[in-house]
C-alpha positions in Angstrom: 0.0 0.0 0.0 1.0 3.5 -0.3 1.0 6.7 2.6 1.4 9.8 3.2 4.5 11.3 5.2 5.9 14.4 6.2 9.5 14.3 6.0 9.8 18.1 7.4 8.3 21.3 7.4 6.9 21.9 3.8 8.0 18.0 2.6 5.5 15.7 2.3 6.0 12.0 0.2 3.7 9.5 -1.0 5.2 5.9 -0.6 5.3 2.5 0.1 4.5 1.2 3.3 3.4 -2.0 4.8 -0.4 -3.0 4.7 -0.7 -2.6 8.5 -2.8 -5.7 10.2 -5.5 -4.8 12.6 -4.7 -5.8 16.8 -6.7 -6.4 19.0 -9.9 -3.7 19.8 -8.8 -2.7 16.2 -10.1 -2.2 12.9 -8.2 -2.3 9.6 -10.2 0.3 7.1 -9.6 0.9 3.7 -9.4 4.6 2.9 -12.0 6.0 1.0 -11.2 9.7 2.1 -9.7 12.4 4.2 -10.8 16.0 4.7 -8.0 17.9 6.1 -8.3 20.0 9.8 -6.7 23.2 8.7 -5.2 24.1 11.7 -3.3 20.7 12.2 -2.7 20.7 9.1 -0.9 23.8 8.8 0.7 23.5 12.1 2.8 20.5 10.9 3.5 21.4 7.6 5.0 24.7 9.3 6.8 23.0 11.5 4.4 24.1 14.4 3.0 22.3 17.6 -0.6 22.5 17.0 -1.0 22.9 21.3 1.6 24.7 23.2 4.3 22.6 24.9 3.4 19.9 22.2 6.8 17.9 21.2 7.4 18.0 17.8 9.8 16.4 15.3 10.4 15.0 11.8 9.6 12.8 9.8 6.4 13.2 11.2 4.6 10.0 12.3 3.0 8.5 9.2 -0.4 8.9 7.8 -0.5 11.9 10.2 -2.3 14.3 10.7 -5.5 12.7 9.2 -7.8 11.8 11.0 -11.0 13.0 9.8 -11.8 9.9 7.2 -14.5 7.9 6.0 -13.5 4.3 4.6 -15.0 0.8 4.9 -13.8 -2.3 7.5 -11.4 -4.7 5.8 -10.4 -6.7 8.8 -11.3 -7.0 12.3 -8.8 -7.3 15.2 -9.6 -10.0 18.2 -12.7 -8.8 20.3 -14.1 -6.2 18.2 -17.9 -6.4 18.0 -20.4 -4.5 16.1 -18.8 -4.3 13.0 -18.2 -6.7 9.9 -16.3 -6.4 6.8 -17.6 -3.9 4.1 -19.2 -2.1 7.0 -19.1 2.0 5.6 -17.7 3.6 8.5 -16.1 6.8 9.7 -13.7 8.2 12.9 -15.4 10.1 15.5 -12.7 10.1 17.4 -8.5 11.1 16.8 -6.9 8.1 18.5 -4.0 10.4 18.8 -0.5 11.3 17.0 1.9 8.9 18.0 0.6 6.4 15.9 -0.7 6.2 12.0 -2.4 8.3 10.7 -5.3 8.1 7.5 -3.6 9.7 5.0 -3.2 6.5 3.6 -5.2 3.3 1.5 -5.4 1.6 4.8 -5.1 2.5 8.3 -5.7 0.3 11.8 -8.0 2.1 14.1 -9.5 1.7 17.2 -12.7 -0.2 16.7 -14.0 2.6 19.9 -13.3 5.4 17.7 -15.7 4.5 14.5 -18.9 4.8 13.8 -21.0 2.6 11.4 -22.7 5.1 8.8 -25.3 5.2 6.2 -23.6 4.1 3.0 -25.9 6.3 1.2 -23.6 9.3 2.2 -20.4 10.2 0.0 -17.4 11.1 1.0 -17.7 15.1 1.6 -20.8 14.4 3.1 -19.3 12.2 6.1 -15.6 12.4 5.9 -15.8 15.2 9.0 -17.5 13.9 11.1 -14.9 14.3 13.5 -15.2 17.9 13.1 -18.8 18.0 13.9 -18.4 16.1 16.8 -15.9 18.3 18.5 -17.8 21.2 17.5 -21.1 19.2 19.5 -19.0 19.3 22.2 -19.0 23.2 22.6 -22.7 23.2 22.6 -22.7 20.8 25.2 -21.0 23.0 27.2 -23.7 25.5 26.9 -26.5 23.7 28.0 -26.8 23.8 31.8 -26.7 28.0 31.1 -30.2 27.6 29.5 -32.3 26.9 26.2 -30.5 27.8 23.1 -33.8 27.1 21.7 -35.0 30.8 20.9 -31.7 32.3 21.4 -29.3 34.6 19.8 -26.4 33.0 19.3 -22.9 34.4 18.0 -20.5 32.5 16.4 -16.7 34.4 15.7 -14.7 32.6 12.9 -16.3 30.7 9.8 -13.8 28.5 8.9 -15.1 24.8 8.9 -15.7 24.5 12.3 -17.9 27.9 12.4 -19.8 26.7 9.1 -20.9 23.3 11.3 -21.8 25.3 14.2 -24.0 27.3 12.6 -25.7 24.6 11.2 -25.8 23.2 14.6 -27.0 26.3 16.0 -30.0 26.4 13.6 -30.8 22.6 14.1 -31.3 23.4 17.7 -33.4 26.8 16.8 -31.3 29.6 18.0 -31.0 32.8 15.7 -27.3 32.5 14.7 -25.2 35.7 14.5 -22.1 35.1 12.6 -18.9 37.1 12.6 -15.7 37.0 10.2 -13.7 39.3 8.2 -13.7 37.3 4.9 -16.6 38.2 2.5 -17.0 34.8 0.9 -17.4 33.1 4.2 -20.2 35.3 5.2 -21.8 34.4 2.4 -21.2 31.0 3.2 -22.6 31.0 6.3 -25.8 32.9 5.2 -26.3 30.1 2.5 -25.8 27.6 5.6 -28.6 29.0 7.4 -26.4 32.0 9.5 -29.7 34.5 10.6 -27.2 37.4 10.6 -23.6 37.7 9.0 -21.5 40.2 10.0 -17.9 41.8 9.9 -16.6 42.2 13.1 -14.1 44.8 12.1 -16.9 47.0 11.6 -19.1 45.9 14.5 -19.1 48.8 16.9 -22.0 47.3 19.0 -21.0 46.6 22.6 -23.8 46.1 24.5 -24.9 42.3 25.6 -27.2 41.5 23.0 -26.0 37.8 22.9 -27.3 35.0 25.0 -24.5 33.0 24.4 -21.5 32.3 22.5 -19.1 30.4 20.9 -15.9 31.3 19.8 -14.1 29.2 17.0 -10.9 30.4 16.5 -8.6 30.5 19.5 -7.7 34.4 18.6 -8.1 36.7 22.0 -9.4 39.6 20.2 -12.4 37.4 18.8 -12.7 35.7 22.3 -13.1 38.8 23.9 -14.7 40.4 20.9 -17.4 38.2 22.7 -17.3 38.5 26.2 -18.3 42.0 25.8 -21.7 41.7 23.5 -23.1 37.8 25.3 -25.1 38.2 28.6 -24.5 34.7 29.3 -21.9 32.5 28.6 -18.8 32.5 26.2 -17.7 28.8 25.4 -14.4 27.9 23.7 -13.8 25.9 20.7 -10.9 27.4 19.0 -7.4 26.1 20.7 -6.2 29.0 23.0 -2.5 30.2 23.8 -2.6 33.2 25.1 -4.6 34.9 28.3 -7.7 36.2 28.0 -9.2 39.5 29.9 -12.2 38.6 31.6 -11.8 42.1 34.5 -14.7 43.5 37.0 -17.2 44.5 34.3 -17.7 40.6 33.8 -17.9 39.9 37.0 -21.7 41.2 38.1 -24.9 39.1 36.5 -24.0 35.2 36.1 -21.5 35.4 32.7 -19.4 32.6 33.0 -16.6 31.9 30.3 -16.0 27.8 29.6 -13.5 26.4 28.7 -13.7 23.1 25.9 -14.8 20.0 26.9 -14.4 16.4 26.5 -15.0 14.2 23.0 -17.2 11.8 23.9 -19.5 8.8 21.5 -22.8 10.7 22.7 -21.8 13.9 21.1 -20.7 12.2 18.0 -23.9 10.2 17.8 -25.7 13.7 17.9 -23.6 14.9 15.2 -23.9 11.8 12.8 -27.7 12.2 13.3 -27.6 15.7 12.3 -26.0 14.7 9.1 -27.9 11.6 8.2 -31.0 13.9 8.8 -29.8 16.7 6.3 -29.7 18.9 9.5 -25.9 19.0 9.2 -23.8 19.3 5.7 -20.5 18.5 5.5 -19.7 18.4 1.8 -20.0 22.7 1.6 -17.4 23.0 3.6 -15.5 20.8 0.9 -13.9 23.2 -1.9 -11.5 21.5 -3.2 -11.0 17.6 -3.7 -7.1 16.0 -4.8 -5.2 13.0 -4.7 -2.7 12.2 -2.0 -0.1 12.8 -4.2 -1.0 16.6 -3.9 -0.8 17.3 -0.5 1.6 20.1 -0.7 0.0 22.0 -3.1 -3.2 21.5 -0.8 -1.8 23.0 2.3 -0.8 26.0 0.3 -4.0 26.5 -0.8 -5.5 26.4 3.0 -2.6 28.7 4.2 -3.4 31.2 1.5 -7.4 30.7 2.4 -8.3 29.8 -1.1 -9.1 26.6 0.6 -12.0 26.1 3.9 -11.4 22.1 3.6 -9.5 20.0 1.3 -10.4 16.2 1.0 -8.1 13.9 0.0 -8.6 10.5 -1.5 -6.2 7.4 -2.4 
């Protein structure tokens, strides 16, 4: 079989590797795609940890960093139940990066970290389901503050994970406000069912007009961008490293700020029903689609945002 692997920062090869055999609790799974995650993506091929204090060195483990893939069971390891080969499935879960990753025509993963899905869904359409479920997670975190059902909720970044969470956010009835700088994605999010899209460059509006919040890309100035127009709560999605100012003017009136939380099956069972339902599409946020072989060229389109998600295929 063939795989992918970063050599360094900005080198990435497509070559032979051994056709791994599934152990036990594992699943062997034939590739049908990848869709890239932007940020790890980019953080790799840079030569960047994605989280601070993250170890990082090259050649990079192989088949990583994809994990967002769809593919079909080829082989079962001892003691996995609940699957069968030809079974579609697709990873809810990353098992991680010190082991193989999915850019590849076969990959061994946990059995715990796969779904069975409708085989009536292509590619785009299911490939991130990962994505989605992490992105579930955030809203989770909102619930015990109250119904989202009837509220205004903002969203700051539309990158992928912004363009799910406002489909999200309009699955579970809240009038979505959407912020980002970049016209196309706007527009994007309006076709996506965004209530109202706007730029926050040019949003002078301060007062709380927000019930709650999420914020999807990890930037302080969107995070706190925020804090200062939701009355009550501000929930993280976007990977932080820096501090955040949260002073005495948030103190008064029940705001809380939350951090993420956990990834967890019942979160991506939620977001795998969203998508077989038609609540949920994946396959916008899919602008480009390439071969392995073109890797590279793919993570330069992302870095120069002519990209939102790139899926890749054997």
């Amino acid at each position: 079989m063939k795989q992918l692997q970063i050599l360094e920062p900005g080198k990435a090869v497509w070559k032979e590797a051994p056709k791994p055999e599934p152990a036990a609790g594992e699943a062997l799974v034939r590739v049908r795609a990848v869709s890239t995650c932007p940020q790890w993506d980019l953080h790799i091929m840079r030569g960047e940890p994605m989280f601070p204090g993250m170890e990082l060195s090259y050649p990079y483990w192989p088949g990583q960093p994809g994990h967002e893939m769809t593919g079909t069971v080829e082989a079962l390891g001892e003691g996995v139940v609940g699957f069968q080969p030809g079974t579609p499935v697709a990873v809810w879960r990353d098992a991680g990066p010190y082991r193989p990753g999915a850019y590849g025509e076969y990959v061994c993963v946990p059995a715990e970290n796969l779904l069975p899905v409708p085989n009536t869904l292509e590619p785009a359409q299911i490939a991130p389901l990962e994505l989605a479920m992490c992105v579930q997670v955030s809203f989770d975190q909102l619930e015990p503050f109250g119904q989202l059902s009837g509220a205004r909720l903002g969203l700051t970044g539309m990158g992928p994970a912004g363009l799910v969470a406002v489909q999200i956010g309009k699955a579970m009835g809240s009038h979505v406000v959407a912020y980002d700088p970049v016209a196309p994605r706007r527009t994007l999010a309006e076709k996506l069912g965004a209530n109202e899209c706007l730029d926050p460059d040019l949003e002078s509006r301060s007062d709380r007009f927000l019930d709650f919040s999420i914020d999807l890309t990890g930037a302080v100035s969107a995070i706190e961008f925020l804090i200062e127009r939701t009355k009550r709560a501000v929930t993280l999605f976007g990977v932080l490293r820096d501090h955040v100012g949260f002073g005495p003017s948030h103190w008064y009136g029940g705001f809380s700020l939350v951090g993420y939380g956990e990834h967890n099956v019942d979160s991506a069972r939620r977001a795998l029903e969203y998508v077989a339902t038609g609540l949920v599409r994946l396959d916008p946020l899919i602008t480009h689609t390439m071969h392995f072989t073109e890797y590279e060229r793919g993570v330069e389109l992302l870095a120069r945002k002519e990209a939102i998600k790139i899926l890749f295929s054997p």
